[in-house]
C-alpha positions as CSV (number, residue, x, y, z in Angstrom):
1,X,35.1,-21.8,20.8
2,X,35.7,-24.5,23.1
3,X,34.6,-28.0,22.9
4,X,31.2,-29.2,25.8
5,X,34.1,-31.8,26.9
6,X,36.9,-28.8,27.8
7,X,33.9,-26.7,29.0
8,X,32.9,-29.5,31.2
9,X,36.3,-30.1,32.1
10,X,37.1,-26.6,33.0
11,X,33.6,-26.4,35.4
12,X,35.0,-29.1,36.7
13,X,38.1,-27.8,38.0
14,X,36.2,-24.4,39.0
15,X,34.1,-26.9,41.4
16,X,37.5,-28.5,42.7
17,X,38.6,-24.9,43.2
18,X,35.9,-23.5,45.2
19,X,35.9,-27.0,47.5
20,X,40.0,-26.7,48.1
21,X,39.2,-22.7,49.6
22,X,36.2,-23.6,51.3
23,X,38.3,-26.2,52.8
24,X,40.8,-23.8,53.2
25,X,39.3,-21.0,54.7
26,X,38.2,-23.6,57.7
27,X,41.6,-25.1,58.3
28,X,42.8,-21.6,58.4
29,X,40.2,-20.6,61.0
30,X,40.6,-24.0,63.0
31,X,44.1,-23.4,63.0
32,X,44.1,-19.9,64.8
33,X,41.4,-21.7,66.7
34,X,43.9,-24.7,68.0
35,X,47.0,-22.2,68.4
36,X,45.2,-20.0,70.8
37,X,43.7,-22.3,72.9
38,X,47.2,-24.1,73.2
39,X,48.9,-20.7,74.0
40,X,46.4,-20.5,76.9
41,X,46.6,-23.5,78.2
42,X,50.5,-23.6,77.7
43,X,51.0,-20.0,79.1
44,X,47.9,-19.3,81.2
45,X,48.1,-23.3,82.6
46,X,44.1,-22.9,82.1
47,X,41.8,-25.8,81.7
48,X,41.3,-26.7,77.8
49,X,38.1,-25.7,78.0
50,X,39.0,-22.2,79.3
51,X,41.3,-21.5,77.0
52,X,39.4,-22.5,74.2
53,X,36.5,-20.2,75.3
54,X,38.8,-17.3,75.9
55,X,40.5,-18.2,72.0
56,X,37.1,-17.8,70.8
57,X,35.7,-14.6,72.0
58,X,38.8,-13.2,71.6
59,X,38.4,-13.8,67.6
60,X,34.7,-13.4,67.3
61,X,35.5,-9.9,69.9
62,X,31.8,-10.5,71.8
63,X,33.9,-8.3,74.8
64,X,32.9,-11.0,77.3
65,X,36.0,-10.6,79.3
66,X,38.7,-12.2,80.3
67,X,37.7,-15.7,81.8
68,X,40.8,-14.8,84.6
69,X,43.1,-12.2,84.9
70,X,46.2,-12.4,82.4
71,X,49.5,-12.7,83.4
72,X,51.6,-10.0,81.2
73,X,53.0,-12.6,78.5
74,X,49.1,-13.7,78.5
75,X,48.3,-10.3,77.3
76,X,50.9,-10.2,74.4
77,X,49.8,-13.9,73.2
78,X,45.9,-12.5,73.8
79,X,47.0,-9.3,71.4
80,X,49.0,-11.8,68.9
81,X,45.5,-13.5,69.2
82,X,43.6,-10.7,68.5
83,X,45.6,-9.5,64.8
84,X,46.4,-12.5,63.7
85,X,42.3,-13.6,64.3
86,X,41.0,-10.3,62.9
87,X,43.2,-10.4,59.8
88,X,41.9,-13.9,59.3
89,X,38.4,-13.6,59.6
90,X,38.5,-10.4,56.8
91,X,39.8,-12.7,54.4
92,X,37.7,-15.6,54.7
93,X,34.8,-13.4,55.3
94,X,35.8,-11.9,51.6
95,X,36.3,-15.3,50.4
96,X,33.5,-16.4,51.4
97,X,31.1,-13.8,49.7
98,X,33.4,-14.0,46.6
99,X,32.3,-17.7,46.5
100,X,28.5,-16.6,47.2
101,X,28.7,-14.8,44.5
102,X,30.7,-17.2,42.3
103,X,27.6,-19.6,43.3
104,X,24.4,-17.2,42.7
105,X,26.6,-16.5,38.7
106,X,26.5,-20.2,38.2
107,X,23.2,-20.3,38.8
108,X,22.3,-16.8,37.0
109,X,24.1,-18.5,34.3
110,X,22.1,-21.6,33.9
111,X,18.4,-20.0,34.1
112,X,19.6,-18.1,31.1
113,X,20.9,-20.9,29.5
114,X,17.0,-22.4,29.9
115,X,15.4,-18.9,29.2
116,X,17.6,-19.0,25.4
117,X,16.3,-22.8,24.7
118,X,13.9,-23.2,21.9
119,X,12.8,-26.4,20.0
120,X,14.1,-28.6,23.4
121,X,12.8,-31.0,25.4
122,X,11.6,-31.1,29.0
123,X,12.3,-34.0,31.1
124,X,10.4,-34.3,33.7
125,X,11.1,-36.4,36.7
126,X,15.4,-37.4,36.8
127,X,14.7,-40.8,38.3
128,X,16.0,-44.4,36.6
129,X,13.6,-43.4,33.2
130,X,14.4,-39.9,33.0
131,X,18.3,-40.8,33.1
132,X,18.3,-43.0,30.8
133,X,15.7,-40.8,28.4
134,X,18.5,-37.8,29.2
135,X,21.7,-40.3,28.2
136,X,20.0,-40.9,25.2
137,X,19.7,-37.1,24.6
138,X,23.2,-35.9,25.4
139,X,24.5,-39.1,22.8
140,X,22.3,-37.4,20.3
141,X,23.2,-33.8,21.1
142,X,19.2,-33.3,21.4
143,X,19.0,-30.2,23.7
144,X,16.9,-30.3,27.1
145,X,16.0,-29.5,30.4
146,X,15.3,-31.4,33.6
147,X,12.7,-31.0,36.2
148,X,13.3,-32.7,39.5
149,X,11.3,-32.0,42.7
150,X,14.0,-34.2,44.7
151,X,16.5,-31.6,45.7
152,X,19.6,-34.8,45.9
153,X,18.7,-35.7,42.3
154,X,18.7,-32.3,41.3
155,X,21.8,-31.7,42.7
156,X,23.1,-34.7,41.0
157,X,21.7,-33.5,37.6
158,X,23.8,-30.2,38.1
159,X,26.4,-32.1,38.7
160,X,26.6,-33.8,35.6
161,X,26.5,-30.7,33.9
162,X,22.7,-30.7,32.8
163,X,20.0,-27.2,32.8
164,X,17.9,-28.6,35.6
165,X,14.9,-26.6,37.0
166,X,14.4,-27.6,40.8
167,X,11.0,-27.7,41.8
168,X,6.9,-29.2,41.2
169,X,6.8,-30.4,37.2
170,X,3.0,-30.4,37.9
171,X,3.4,-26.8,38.4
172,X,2.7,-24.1,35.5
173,X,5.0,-21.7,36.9
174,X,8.0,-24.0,36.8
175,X,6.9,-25.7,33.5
176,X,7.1,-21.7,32.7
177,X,10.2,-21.9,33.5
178,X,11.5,-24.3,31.5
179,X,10.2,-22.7,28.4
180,X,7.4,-25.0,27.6
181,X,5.7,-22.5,25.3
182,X,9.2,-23.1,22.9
183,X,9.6,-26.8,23.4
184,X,9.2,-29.6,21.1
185,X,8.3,-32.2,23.1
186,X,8.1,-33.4,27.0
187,X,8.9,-36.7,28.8
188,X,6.8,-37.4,31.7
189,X,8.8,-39.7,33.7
190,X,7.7,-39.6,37.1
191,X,6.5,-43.0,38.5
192,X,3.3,-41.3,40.1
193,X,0.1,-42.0,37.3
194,X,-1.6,-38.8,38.7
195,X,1.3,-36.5,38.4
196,X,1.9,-37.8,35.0
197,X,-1.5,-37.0,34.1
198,X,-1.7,-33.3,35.7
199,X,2.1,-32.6,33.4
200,X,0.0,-33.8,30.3
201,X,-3.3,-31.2,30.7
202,X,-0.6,-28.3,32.0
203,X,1.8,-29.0,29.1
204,X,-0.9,-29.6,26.3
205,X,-2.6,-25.9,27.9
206,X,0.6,-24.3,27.8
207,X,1.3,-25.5,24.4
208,X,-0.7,-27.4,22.2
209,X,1.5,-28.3,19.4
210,X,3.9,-30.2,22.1
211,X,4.4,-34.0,22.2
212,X,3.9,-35.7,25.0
213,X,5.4,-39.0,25.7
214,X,4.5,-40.6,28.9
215,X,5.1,-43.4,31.2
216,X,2.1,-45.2,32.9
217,X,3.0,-47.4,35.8
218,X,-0.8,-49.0,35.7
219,X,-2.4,-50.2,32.4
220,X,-5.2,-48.1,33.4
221,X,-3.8,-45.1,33.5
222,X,-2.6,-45.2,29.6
223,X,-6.0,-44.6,28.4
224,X,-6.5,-41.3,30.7
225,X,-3.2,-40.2,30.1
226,X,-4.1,-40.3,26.1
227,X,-7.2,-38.5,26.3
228,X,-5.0,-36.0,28.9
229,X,-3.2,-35.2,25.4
230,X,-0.1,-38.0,25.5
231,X,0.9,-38.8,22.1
232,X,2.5,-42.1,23.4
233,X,2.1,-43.6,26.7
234,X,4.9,-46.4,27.4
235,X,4.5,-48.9,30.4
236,X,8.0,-50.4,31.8
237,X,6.1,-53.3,32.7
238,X,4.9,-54.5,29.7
239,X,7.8,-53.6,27.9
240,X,9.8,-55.4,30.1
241,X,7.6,-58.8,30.2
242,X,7.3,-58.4,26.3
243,X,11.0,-57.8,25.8
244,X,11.7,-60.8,28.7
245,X,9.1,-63.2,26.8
246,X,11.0,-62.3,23.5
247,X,14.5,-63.2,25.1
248,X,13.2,-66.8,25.7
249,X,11.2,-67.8,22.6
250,X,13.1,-65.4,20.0
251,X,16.6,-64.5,21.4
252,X,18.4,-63.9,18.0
253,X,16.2,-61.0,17.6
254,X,16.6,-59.7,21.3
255,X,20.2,-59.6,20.6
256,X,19.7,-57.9,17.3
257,X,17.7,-54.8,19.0
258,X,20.7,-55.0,21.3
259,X,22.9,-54.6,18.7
260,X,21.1,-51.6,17.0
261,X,20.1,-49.8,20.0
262,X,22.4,-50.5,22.9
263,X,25.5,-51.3,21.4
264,X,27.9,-48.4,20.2
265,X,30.8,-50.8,20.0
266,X,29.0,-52.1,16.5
267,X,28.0,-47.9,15.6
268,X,24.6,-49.0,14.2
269,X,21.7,-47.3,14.7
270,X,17.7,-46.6,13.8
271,X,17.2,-43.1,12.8
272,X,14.5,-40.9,11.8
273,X,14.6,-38.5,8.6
274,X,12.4,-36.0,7.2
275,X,12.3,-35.6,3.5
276,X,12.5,-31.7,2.8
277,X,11.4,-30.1,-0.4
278,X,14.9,-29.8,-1.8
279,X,15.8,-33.4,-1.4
280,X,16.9,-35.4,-4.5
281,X,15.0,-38.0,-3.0
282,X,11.7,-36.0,-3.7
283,X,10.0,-38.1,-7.2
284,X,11.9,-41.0,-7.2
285,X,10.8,-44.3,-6.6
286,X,12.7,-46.5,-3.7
287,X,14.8,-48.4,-7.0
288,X,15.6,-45.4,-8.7
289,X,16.7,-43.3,-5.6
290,X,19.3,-46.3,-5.0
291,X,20.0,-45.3,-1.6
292,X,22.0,-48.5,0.0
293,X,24.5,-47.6,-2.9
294,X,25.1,-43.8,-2.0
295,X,24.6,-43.8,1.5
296,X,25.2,-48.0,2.7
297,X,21.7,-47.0,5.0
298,X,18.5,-49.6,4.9
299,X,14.8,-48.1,4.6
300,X,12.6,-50.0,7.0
301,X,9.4,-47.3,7.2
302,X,8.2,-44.6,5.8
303,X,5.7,-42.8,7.2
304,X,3.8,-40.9,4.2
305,X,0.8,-38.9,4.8
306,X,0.3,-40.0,8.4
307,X,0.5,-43.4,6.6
308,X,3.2,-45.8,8.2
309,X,4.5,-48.1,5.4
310,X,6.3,-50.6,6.2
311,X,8.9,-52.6,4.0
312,X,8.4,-50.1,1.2
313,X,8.1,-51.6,-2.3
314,X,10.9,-50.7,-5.2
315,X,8.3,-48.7,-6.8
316,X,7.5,-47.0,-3.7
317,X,7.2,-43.1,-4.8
318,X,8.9,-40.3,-2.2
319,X,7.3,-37.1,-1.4
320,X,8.1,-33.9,0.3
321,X,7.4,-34.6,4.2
322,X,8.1,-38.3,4.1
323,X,10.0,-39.7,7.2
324,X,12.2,-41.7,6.9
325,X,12.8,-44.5,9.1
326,X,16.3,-45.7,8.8
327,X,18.9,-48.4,9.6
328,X,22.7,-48.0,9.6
329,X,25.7,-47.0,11.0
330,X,26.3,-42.9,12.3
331,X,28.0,-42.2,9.2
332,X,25.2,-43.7,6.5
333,X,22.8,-42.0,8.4
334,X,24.6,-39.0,8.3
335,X,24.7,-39.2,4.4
336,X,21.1,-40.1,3.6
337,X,20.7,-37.1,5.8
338,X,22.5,-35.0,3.3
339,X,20.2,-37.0,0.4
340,X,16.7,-36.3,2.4
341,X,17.8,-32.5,2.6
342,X,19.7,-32.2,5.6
343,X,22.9,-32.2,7.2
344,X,22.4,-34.4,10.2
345,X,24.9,-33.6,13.2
């Protein structure tokens, strides 16, 4: 099986591919075009923009008629015109449906990619937020689809290789499409409140047991987009003045969220586990489980029974359903995967 880079790699050169025969089958064609209406002008001594117009119905054959009476040698070039136009147009013509229909199986292909998704998540909106929610996505291999009314972002989002849905995400059909009824969890990213808020009753309708995360451009709208059915509602604004505010009074730890967040040159990150039933971790208290010495990760949470604990004692007690919340680099967090049940991607 190949690798997403050499798949991307190879749609890549498929995309090149189609753009060098589109390109072409119109050099061909203005070629034919330019010969002609030089072997009028040159033969015939017409005006350009006779000969032109006689080069053109003579390859489209409309049966105008001649624009003035051909000299014999006019009559051979007007014949040359004729096969060598008539041969050219039945190739591009089939190279130009193959392409169509090269096109339509690309986008065949995708809608069955979404129709097969289960467990995803649906962005909605591909604007500055939902980028940055959907590069966070593709570095955690976290499957998803887009939604984006804006036909040039959508195009970009095919582009770089996402499933993207083109259409209303306020819409039920297209939330349909997406497979909402199968997803795990939606990101309303769009910077219109409202919209946000219809996304939130259409998603929670279609499937209740969703989670919603949304953004709220006005601190009014958080409350409303709660009682919508938003798990989380996250303002830029006052993340941005709080994380600004923090940069000036506290800027050790503004570097340190750097670090673990935005930094992959230092490979550290926070993580989220959940404790199966089969985890050795299951009965054992925080000391006893000694999990900086097996797998180098730090426990900062753990959220126990809807109970978020932070800064867990050593005789802290794990059960069965625990998360985990977790500090370290991608190969700790990989191994107290394996200790919490798991085997983390």
């Amino acid at each position: 099986m190949s690798s997403p880079k050499s798949a991307a790699r190879l749609k890549r050169l498929h995309k090149r591919n189609i753009a060098r025969r589109l390109l072409r089958d119109i050099g061909a064609v203005a070629v034919l075009v330019l010969i002609g209406t030089c072997g009028f002008v040159i033969l015939e001594h017409w005006r350009i923009l006779d000969a032109l117009f006689m080069t053109v119905i003579t390859l489209t054959t409309v049966g105008y008629g001649e624009v003035r009476p051909l000299t014999d040698t006019g009559k051979i070039f007007a014949m040359f015109v004729i096969f060598a136009g008539a041969s050219t147009v039945v190739y591009v013509l089939g190279d130009m449906v193959e392409l169509f229909v090269s096109f339509n199986f690309e986008l065949r292909r995708m809608k069955d990619q979404i129709s097969r998704l289960s467990g995803h998540y649906v962005v909605c909106g591909w604007g500055r937020t939902g980028q940055e929610v959907t590069e966070h996505f593709l570095l955690k291999k976290i499957p998803f689809v887009v939604i984006e009314a804006d036909p040039h972002l959508a195009k970009r989002a095919r582009d770089a290789e996402l499933l993207v849905i083109e259409g209303d995400a306020t819409s039920d059909e297209i939330l349909l499409q997406a497979q909402i009824k199968k997803a795990a969890g939606v990101i309303c990213g769009l910077p219109d409140d409202a919209a946000n808020t219809f996304i939130v009753l259409s998603a929670k309708e279609l499937n209740s047991n969703v989670t919603i995360v949304s953004r709220a451009a006005n601190p009014g709208s958080e409350s409303k987009l709660r009682r919508a059915g938003a798990k989380m509602v996250i303002s830029p604004y006052v993340i941005a003045g709080r994380r600004m505010a923090t940069a000036v009074t506290q800027p050790l730890v503004t570097e340190f969220l750097d670090v673990v967040m935005h930094a992959p040159e230092y490979d550290l990150r926070i993580d989220q586990l959940y404790l199966s039933e089969h985890s050795v971790l299951v009965g054992k208290s925080l000391k006893d489980a000694n999990i900086k010495q097996q797998s180098g990760a730090m426990i900062l949470a753990v959220n126990q029974n809807g109970k978020l604990i932070t800064n867990p004692l050593p005789d802290h007690v794990f059960n069965s359903g625990d998360h985990l919340i977790a500090l370290g680099t991608e190969e700790e967090l990989k191994k107290l995967a394996a200790l919490a049940g798991f085997q983390k991607a």
